[in-house]
C-alpha positions as CSV (number, residue, x, y, z in Angstrom):
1,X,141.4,-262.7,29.0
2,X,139.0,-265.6,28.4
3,X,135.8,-265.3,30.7
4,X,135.9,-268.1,33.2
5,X,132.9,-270.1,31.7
6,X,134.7,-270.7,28.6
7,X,137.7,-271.3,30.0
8,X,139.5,-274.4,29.3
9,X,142.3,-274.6,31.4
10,X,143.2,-277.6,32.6
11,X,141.2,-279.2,29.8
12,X,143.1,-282.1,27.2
13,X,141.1,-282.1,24.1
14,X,141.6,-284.3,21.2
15,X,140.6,-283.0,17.5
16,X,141.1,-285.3,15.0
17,X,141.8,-284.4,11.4
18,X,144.1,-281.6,12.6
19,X,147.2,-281.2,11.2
20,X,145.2,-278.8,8.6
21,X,141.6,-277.3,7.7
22,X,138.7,-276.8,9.6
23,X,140.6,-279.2,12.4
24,X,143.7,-277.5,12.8
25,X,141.5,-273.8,12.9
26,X,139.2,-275.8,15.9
27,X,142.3,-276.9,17.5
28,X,144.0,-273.3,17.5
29,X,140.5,-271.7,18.9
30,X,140.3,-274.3,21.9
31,X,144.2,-273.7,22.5
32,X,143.4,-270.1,23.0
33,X,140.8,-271.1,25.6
34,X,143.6,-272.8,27.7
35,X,143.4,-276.4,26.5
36,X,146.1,-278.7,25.7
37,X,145.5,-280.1,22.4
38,X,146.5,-283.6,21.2
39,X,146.8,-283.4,17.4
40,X,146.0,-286.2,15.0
41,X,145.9,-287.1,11.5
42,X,148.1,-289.8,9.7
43,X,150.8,-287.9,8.1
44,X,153.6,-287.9,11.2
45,X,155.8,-285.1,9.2
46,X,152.7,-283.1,9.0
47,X,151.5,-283.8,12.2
48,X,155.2,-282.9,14.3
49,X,155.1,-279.4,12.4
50,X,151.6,-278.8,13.6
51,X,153.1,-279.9,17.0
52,X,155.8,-277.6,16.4
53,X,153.7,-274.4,15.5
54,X,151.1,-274.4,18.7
55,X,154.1,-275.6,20.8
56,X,155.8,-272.1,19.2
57,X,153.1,-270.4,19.6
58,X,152.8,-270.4,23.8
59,X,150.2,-273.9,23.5
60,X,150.9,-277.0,24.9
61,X,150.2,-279.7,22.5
62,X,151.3,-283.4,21.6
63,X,151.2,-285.4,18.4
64,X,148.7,-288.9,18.4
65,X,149.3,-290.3,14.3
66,X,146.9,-292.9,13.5
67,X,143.8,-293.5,11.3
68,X,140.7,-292.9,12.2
69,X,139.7,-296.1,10.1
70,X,141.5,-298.0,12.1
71,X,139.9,-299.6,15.0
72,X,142.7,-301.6,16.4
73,X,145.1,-298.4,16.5
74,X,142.2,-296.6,18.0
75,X,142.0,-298.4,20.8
76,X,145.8,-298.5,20.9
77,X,146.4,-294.9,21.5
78,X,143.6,-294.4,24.1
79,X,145.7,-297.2,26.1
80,X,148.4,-294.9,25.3
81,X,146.7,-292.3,26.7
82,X,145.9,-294.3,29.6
83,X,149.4,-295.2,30.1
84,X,150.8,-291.8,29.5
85,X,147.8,-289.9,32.1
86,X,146.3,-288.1,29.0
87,X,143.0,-287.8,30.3
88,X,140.4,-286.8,27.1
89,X,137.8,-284.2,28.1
90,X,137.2,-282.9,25.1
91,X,136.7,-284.9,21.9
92,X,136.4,-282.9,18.4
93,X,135.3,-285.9,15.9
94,X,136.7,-284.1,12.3
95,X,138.1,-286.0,10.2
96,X,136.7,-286.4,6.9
97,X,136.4,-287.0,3.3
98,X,134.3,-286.6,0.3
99,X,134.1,-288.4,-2.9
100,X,132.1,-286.8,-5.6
101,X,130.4,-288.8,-8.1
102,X,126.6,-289.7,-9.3
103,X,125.4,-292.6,-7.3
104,X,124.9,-295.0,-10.5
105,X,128.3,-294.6,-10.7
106,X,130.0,-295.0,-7.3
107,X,131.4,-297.9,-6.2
108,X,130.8,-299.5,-3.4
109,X,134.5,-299.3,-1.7
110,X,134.6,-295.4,-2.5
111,X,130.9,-295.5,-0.5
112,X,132.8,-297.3,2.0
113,X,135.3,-295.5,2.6
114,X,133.1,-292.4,3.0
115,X,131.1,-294.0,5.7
116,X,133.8,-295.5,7.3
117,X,136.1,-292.1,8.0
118,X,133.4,-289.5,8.3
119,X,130.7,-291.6,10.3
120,X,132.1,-294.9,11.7
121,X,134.9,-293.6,13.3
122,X,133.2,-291.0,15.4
123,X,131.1,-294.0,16.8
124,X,134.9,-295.4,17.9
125,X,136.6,-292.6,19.1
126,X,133.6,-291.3,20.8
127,X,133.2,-295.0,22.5
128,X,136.8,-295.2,23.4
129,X,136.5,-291.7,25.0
130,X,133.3,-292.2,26.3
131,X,134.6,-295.4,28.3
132,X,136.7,-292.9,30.2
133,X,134.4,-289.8,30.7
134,X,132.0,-292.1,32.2
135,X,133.4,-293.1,35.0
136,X,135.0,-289.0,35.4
137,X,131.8,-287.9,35.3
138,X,132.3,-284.8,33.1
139,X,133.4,-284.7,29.1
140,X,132.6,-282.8,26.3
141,X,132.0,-284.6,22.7
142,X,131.8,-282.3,19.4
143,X,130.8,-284.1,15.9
144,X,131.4,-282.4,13.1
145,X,129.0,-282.5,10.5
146,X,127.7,-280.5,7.6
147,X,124.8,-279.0,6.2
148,X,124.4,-282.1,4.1
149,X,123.2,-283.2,7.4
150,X,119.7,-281.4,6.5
151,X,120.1,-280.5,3.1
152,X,122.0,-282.5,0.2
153,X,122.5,-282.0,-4.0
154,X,123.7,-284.1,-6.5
155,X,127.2,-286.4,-6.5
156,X,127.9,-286.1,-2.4
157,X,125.6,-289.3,-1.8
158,X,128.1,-291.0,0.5
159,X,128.9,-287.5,2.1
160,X,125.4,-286.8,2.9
161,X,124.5,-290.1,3.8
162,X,127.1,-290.0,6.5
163,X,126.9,-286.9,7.9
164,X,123.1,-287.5,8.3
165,X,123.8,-290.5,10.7
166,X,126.6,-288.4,12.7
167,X,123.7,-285.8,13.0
168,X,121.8,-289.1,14.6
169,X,124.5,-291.1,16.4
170,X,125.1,-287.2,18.3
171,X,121.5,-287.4,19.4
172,X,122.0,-291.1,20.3
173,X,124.9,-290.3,22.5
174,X,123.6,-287.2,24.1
175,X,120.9,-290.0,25.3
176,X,122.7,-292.4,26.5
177,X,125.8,-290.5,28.4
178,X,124.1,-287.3,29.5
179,X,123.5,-289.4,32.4
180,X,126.9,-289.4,33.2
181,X,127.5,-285.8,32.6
182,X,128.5,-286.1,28.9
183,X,127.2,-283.3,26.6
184,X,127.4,-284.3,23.2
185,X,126.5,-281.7,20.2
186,X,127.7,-281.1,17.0
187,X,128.6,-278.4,14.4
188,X,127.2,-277.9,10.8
189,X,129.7,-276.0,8.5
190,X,128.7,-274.6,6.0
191,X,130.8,-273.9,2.4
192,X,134.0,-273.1,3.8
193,X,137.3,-272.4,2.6
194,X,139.1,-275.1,2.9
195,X,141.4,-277.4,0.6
196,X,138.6,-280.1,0.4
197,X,136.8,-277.5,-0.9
198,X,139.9,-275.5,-3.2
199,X,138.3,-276.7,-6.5
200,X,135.0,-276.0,-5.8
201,X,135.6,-272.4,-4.8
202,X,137.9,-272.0,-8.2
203,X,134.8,-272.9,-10.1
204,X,132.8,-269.2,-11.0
205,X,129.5,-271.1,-11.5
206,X,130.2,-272.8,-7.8
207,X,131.8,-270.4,-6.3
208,X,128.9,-267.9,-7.4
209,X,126.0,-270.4,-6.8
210,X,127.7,-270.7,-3.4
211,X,127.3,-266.4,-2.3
212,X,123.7,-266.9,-4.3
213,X,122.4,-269.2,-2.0
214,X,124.2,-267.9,1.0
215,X,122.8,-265.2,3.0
216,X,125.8,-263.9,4.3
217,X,127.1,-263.8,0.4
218,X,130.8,-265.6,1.1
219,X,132.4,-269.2,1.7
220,X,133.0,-269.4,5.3
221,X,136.5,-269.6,7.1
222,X,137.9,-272.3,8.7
223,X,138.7,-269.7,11.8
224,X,134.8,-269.1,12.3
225,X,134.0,-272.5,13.7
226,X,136.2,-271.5,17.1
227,X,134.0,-269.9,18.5
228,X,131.3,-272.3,18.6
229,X,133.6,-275.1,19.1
230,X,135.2,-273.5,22.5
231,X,131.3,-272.8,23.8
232,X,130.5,-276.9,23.1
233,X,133.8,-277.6,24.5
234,X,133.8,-275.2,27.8
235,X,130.8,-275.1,31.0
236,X,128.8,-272.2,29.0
237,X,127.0,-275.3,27.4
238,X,126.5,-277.8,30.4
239,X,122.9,-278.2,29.6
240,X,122.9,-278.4,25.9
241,X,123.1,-281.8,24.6
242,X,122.1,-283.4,21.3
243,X,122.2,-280.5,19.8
244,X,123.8,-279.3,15.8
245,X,124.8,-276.0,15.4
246,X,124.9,-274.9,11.9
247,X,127.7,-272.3,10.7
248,X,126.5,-271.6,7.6
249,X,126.1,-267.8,6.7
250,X,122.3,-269.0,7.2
251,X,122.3,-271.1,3.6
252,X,120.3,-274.0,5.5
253,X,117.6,-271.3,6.5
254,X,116.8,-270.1,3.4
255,X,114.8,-271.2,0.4
């Protein structure tokens, strides 16, 4: 049984990014809390069988495809929600991408397009939701970014550069809707295992650089950032705000 103060029954929370990865493994954790869970990513085939498997699995959950990129389809499915009396308490902001390559050699659209999904959307989503929490009173808004949001190495210079500013605009927000009884935090993966990351962890000098530097000597699992995601999510962090919580086997603490 789920102690009351993380309880989120009766809770809608949107994670985006979650037909798969870290979003999908955020998404099952809140689920288990008691939320309803609206799905998202841009693959509708992908996304139904996600719906399919929490709907099989006791949760209720609904499908919302569209991309994050997109502004005007955005705003179209919060007046969808609206329409439909989906009220967003919770918002997870995780979708992302990465684009490895020295920064002499990156092109600006690839930089772009970096930026665009893994920073400028959060500032969206989290202003359409925000324009409902606000006048509720209560919501919860989770940012998902990285340890490249302290630390960074070579060929992840869009990556870095944009989870740095999510690790801001989270701070920004927490200032300007706490007011209105918004907490907004974030969480800081570390190396996890993921398929973003499949390549990486197939590479022995990686994958053995990775459990060097690594307290905790492993790649994290996608399943480990529940927990912290249902406490930023539930009443157990009502006064916290502003705040990233890295999940990082302690890599970002160490020398």
């Amino acid at each position: 049984m789920v102690p009351s103060i993380f309880d989120l029954t009766g809770k809608t929370a949107l994670v985006t990014g979650s037909s798969r990865g870290l979003g999908r493994a955020m998404a099952h954790g809140l689920a288990g809390a008691g939320a309803r869970i609206v799905l998202n990513g841009t693959n509708e085939e992908s996304l139904v069988k996600a719906e399919r498997e929490f709907v099989g699995a006791g949760h209720d959950a609904l499908a919302a495809c569209f991309d994050v990129t997109d502004e005007p389809a955005i705003v179209s499915a919060f007046e969808r929600f609206d329409r439909d009396n989906v009220a967003i308490d919770i918002l997870i902001n995780n979708a992302g991408v990465n684009h490895r390559e020295s920064l002499v050699d990156l092109e600006t659209v690839d930089w772009q397009r970096v930026l665009d999904t893994n920073l400028t959307s959060a500032f969206v989503i989290g202003r359409e939701a925000a324009k409902r929490m606000i006048p509720r009173g209560v919501g919860k808004i989770i940012n998902i970014a990285s340890i490249t949001s302290e630390h960074v190495r070579s060929t992840i210079g869009p990556y870095a550069a944009a989870k740095g500013g999510l690790k801001m605009l989270t701070k920004v927000m927490a200032s300007e809707w706490a007011a209105h009884g918004i907490q907004t935090n974030g969480i800081g993966p570390g190396f996890m295992l993921t398929d973003m990351n499949e390549q990486l962890a197939a590479d022995p000098a990686f994958d053995g650089w990775v459990k060097s530097r690594t307290p905790a000597r492993r790649w994290g699992k996608p399943e480990e950032l529940a927990g912290t995601a249902i406490y930023l999510a539930s009443s157990a962090s009502d006064f916290v705000n502003g705040q990233i919580v890295y999940v990082d086997g302690g890599m970002i603490s160490v020398l």
